[in-house]
N, C-alpha and C positions, 0 to 999 in steps of 0.2 A: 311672275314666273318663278322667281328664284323662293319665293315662301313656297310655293309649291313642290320644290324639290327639298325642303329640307328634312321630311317625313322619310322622302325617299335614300337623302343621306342617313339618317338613322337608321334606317332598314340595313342599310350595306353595313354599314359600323356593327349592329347587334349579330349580322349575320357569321362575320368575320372571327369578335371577342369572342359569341359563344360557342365556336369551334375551339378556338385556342382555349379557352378557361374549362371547358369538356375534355380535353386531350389535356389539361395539368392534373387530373384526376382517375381517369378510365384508361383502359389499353383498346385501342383500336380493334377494328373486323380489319383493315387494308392497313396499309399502305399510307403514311401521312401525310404524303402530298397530294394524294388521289382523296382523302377524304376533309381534308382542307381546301379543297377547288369543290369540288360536290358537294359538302355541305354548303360552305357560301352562297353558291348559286342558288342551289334546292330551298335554304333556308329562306334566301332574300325574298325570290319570286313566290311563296308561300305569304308571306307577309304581304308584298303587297296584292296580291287576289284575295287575301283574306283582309285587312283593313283597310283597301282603296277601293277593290273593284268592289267587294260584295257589300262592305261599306254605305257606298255609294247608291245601292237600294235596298238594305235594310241595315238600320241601324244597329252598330256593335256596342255598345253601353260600355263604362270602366268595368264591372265587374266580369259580364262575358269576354271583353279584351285582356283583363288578364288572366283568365283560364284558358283563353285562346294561347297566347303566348306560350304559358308550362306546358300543355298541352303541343305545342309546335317542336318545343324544347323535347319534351318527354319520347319522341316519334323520332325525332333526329336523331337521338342517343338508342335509341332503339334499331334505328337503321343502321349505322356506324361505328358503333361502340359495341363491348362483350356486356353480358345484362348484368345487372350490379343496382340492383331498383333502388333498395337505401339512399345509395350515393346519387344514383340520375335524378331522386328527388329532393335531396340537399341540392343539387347543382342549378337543377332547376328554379325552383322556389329561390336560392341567392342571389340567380341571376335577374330574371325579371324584379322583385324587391330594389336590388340595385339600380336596376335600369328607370324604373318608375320614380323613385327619388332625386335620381340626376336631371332627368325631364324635370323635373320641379325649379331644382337649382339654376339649370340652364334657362327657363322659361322666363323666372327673376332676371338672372343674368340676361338677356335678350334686350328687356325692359331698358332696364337701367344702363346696356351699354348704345342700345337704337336713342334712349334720350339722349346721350350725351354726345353722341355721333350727328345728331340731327342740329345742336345746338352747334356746333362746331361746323356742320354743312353751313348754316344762315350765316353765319359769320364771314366764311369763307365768301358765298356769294353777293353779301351784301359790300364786302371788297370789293370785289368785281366790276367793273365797268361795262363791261360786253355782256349781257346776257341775254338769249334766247332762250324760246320752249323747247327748242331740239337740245340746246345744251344742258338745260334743268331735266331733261326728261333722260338722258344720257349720264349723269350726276346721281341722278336718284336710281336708277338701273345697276350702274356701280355701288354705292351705299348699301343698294340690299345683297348684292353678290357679296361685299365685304361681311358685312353685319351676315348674314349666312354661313359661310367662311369662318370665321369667326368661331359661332356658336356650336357648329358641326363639330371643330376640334376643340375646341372645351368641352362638348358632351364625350366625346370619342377621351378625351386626358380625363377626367373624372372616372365616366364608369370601368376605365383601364386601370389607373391607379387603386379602384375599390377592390376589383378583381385579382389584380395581382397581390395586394393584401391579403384577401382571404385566401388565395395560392398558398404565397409564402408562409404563414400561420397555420394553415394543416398539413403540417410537415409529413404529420401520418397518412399517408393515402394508401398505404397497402393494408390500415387498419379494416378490418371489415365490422362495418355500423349495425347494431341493435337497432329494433325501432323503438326503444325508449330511448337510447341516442339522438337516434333521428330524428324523433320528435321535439328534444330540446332543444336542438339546429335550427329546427325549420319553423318551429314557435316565434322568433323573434322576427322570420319573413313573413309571415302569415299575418302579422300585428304591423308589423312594417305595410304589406300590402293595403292592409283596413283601414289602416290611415292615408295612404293614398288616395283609396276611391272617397274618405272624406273630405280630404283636398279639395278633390275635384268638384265633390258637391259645393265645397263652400267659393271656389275662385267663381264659377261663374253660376249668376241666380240671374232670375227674371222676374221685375218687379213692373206693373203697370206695362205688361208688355213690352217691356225695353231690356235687352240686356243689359245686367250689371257684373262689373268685374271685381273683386274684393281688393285688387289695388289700385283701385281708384279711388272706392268708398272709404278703402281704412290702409292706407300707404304704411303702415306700418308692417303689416304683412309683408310687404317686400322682404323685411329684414329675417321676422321669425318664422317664416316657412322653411327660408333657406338653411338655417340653423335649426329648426325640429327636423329636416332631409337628412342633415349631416347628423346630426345625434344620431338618428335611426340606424343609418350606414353604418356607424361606428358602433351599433349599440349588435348590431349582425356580426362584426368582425372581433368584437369583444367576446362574443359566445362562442365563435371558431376556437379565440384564445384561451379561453377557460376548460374548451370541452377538450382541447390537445392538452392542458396542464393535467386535468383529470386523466388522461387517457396514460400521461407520461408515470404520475404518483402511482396509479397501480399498478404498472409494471413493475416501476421500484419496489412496492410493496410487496410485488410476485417472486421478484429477484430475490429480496431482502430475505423472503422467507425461507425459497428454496437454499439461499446460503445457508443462514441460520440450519438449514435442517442437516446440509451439506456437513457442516461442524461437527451437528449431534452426533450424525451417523459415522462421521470421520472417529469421532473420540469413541464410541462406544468400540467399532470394529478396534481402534490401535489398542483400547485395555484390552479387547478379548486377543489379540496379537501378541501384546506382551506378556500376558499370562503366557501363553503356547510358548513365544521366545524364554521366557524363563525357565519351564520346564525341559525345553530343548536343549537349553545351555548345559543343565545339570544332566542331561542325558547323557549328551557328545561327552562331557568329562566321563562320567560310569563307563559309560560304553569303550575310551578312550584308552583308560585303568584295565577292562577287562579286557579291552584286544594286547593289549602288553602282558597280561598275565598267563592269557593265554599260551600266545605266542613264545614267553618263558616256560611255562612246563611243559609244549611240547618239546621245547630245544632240550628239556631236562631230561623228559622220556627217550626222546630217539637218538640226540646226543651231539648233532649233527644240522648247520642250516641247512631248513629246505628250499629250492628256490619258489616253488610252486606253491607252499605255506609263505612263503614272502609274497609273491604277487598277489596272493587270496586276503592275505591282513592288509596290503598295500591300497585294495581294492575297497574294504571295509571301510578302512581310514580316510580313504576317498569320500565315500558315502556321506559318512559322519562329518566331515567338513562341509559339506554342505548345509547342515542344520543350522549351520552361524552367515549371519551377515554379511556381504563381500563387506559394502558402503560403511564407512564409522564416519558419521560428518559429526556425532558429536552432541546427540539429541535421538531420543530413540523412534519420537515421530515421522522425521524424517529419513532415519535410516528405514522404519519400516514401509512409506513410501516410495524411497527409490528402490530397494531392495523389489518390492512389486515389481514396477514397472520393470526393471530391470529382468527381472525372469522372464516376466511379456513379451517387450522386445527380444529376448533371445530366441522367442518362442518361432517370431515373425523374421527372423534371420534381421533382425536390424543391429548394426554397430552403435551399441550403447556406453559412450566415456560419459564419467563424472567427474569433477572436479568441484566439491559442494563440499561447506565447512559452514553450519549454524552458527549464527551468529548470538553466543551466549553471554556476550558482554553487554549488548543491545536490548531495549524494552522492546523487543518483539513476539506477539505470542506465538510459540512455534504451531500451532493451530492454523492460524492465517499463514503462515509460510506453506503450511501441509497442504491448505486449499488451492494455494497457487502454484504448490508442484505438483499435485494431485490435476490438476487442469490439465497445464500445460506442459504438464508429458503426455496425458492421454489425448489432446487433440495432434502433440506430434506422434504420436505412434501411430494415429487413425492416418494423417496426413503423408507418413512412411509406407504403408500398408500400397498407396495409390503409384506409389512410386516402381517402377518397374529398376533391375539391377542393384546396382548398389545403393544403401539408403544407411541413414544414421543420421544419429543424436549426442546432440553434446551439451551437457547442462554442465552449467559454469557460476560461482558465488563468488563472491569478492566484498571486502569491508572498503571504504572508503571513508573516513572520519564517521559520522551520524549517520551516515549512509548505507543502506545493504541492498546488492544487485546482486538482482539472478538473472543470469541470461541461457537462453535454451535454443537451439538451434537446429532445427531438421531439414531432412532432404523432404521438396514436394512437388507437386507435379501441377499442370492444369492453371488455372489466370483467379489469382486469388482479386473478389471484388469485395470495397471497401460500400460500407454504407453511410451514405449523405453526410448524416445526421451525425451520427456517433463517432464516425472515423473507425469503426471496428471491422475485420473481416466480414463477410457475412455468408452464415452456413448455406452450403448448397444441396444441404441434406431438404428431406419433402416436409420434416419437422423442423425448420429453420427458426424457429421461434423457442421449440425448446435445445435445440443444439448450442443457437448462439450464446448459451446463457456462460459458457466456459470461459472464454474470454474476456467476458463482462465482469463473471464475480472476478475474474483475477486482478480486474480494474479497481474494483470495490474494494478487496483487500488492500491493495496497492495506496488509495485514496484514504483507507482509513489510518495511513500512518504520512501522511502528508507527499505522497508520493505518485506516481503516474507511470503506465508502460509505453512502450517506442516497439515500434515494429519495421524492420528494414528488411527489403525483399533481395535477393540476387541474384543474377543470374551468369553461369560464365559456361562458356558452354554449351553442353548439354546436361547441368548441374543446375539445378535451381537451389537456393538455399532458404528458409523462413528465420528469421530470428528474432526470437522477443526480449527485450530486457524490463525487468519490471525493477523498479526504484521502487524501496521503501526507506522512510526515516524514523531510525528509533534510538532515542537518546543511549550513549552510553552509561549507563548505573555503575558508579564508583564504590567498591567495596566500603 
């Protein structure tokens, strides 16, 4: 009775994981507790009509059972999950692969742990002084409830543990899969499976009419099945691994690049800015000269100040100040950075203080400093813009021995969420992938001079406040 139910514990087991390892991946149609109770059920009863009842008058062979299976799988994810075919067929194809292998293991393990339970039963009753057939038959009743028992939660901790591995290892799930992606996934299950159904050819043959079991005839199998199962598993959780490393380097390589260009196009615009600030400079003084000279031969002609010629040259001289810089931090990349931003924000009614002084003692290239105030004023300005009433920035520098921090601080509004993986904000713009990248390269600068940003939220109020400080370390250079 109890070998007869342990197909049926497996059914429940696969019915369960592969709801939960399906929802570590896909976003639901419902509700997840409405399709965590409905899958399981739908799934389980599925299984067994399809490999007990119909089974039972026509034969299902290894290979039709496991297309039966992805197939069961494919239909589920279809019913209860949003369509995402790539991924439902990675999910698919690792899950049965998994599942087929562990039966393997557990099957070994079965063996070798019903021998040594049976050798320990004899034992036990040859102890015994009292024995009956109702009590031996009572004895062996229990022994397979246990040895079932048993087996059920070893196959349920195995293919749980496989799964959750390959969970935790595709860290990327919002990646969306190519099918030359897909196919290098799902290559190592498809080879995983093949050997499966040769398994099964090879455990049980018939020779002279007699079944034979391959570990009877060659005990050694016991050992190297179980260990070609686990290669296999690992050898499916290995290609997870390698295909998220790839997945991670070309980002980097995307990032890297777009920084890199981020530089080129920073350097090219500040020479074509300091040409114009040069020329402006020498302007405002001409201009400067002649509103004074002015301003003297009319006093010479008429003879007398005007007030109305005073507010009209006052008004000039206004003008003309403006052609110069508020900001002198001290570097001219970065004055013509914040000088930007700084008209920006005025533009957007945002309160713009600085308190920024390059650090020119420092091997730091003021390039990467440019890239991470170029960032991160413009993600505070976009993050200002969202803020209703009063809103403001306040970018702040400071030395510290080998040390240089800049910290930047805006009003903003709305529930900043942090991603998993990274610990970085994450955009909630519809191009989120090219938006986040602001943040990111200001990390990359930051890293490239042994350094790291901090980001502390707060809120008091009805005042939210963001602030980042980015550390960089750059040796001082001794004249």
């Amino acid at each position: 009775m109890f070998e007869m139910l342990f197909p049926v514990f497996m059914y429940f087991i696969d019915s369960i994981l592969s709801v939960i390892y399906t929802w570590s991946f896909q976003e639901g149609r419902y509700r997840k507790k409405i399709v965590f109770v409905v899958w399981s059920i739908v799934c389980f009863f599925i299984q067994i009509a399809i490999f007990e009842m119909l089974n039972s008058r026509f034969s299902v062979n290894e290979v039709a059972g496991i297309i039966l299976n992805i197939c069961i799988l494919l239909f589920m994810q279809f019913l209860f999950f949003k369509k995402d075919i790539q991924k439902q067929l990675f999910i698919a194809f690792s899950f049965v692969a998994g599942k087929e292998m562990v039966k393997y293991i557990v099957s070994v393990f079965s063996i070798a742990f019903t021998g040594l339970w049976n050798k320990t039963f004899d034992i036990i009753l040859a102890k015994s002084e009292s024995n009956t057939l109702d009590k031996l038959y009572s004895w062996e009743d229990i022994s397979l409830a246990v040895i079932v028992i048993i087996c059920v939660l070893f196959y349920a901790f195995l293919l749980s543990v496989y799964l959750l591995l390959i969970s935790k290892k595709f860290v990327r799930k919002d990646y969306l899969l190519q099918t030359h992606e897909n196919v290098f996934l799902i290559l190592p299950c498809i080879a995983t499976l093949c050997i499966s159904i040769t398994i099964k050819m090879m455990i049980i043959s018939v020779e002279n009419g007699m079944t034979v079991i391959v570990y009877d005839s060659v005990p050694t199998t016991k050992f190297w099945i179980p260990v070609i199962c686990v290669l296999l598993l690992f050898t499916i959780i290995a290609s997870v691994i390698l295909f998220q490393k790839l997945v991670q380097y070309n980002e980097e390589a995307v990032k890297r690049a777009i920084l890199e260009n981020q530089v080129r196009q920073m350097q090219k615009e500040i020479e074509e800015i300091q040409d114009i600030y040069t020329d402006m400079r020498g302007l405002r003084h001409d201009m400067r000269s002649h509103l004074s000279n002015i301003s003297l031969y009319v006093k010479t002609i008429i003879g007398t100040d005007s007030e109305e010629l005073k507010s009209y040259i006052g008004k000039m001289e206004e003008t003309v100040s403006r052609l110069d810089f508020i900001y002198q931090t001290g570097n001219p990349i970065t004055d013509i950075i914040i000088h930007q931003k700084s008209q920006e924000a005025q533009k957007k009614k945002i309160q713009f203080d600085v308190d920024f002084i390059f650090p020119s003692k420092q091997k730091i290239d003021a390039y990467d400093v440019g890239v991470v105030l170029d960032n991160a004023l413009e993600n505070a300005i976009e993050a200002c813009c969202e803020v209703e009433g009063e809103k403001s920035i306040y970018l702040h520098a400071f030395v510290k021995g080998n040390l240089f921090f800049i910290e930047i601080e805006n009003s903003y509004s709305g529930k900043v969420v942090f991603d998993v993986e990274t610990r970085l904000p994450v955009s909630h713009k519809k191009d989120a992938k090219l938006h986040g990248l602001g943040i990111s390269n200001i990390q990359r600068c930051a890293k490239k001079y042994m350094g790291d940003i901090d980001i502390v939220l707060s809120d008091t109020g009805n005042k939210k406040r963001f602030n980042l400080t980015i550390m960089m370390y750059g040796k001082i250079s001794h004249p």
